[in-house]
C-alpha positions, -999 to 999 in steps of 0.1 A, spaced: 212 42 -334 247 52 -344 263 83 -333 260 99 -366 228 92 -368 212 106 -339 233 136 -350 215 142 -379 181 132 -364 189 159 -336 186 186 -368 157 171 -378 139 177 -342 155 209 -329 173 245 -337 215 244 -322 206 250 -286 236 274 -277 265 290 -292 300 280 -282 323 308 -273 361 300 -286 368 320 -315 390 351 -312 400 376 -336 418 409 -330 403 432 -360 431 453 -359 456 436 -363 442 402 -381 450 378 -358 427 347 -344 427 324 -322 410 293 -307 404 287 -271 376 266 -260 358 258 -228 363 236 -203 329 222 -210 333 216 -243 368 199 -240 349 178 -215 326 163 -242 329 125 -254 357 126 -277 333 113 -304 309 142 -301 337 168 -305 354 154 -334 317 160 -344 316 195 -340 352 201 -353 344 187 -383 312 209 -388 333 236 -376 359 231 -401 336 225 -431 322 264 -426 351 280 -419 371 260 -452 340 271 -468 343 306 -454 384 308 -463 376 294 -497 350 318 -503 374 349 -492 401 335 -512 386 344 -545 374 377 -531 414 383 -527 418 372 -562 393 397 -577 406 423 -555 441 418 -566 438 412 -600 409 437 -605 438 456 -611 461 442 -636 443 450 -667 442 426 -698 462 403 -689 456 363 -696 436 342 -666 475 321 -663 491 352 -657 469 363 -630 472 331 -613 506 329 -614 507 371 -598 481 360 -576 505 330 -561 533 356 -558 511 380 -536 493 353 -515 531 341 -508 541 378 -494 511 383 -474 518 349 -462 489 332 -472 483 297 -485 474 300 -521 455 268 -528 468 247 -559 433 241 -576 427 281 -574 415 281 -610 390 254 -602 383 273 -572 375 306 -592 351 288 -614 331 273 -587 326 306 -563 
């Protein structure tokens, strides 16, 4: 049996069996940061790449998600103003605050 497919048998049979400390965040002041356990930077290199990639698939989900939050909040607003014009405003913010505005937003918007 593959890896990947005792992964997915493993769901099948049992609940996650632990969490996995390594995520920071300072509320205050909005920074994160990632620093995980010796124990799990022991793992077989296959199994972690494993769990990054779930990892990263909810927290793209998670970013994604809060993106177009952002977008409502800033745009909420600008009044009657066209959906290209609040894009291109949008952009403009998400590049002062220093955030990464993705390029298939509008897509992005209609999906969330």
């Amino acid at each position: 049996m593959t890896h990947f497919n005792r992964r997915h048998a493993a769901l099948d049979q049992e609940p996650f069996p632990r969490s996995q400390a390594g995520l920071f965040a300072d509320f205050n002041i909005g920074m994160g940061l990632v620093g995980l356990s010796d124990e799990f930077k022991a793992l077989p290199s296959e199994t972690k790449l494993a769990i990054l990639a779930d990892w990263q698939q909810g927290l793209e989900k998670e970013r994604r998600s809060t993106i177009v939050r952002l977008f409502r909040e800033v745009t909420d607003v600008m009044g009657e103003i066209g959906m290209p014009q609040k894009i291109a405003q949008f952009r403009e913010a998400c590049a002062r605050l220093g955030f990464e505005c993705p390029s298939d937003i509008a897509i992005l918007l209609q999906q969330v």
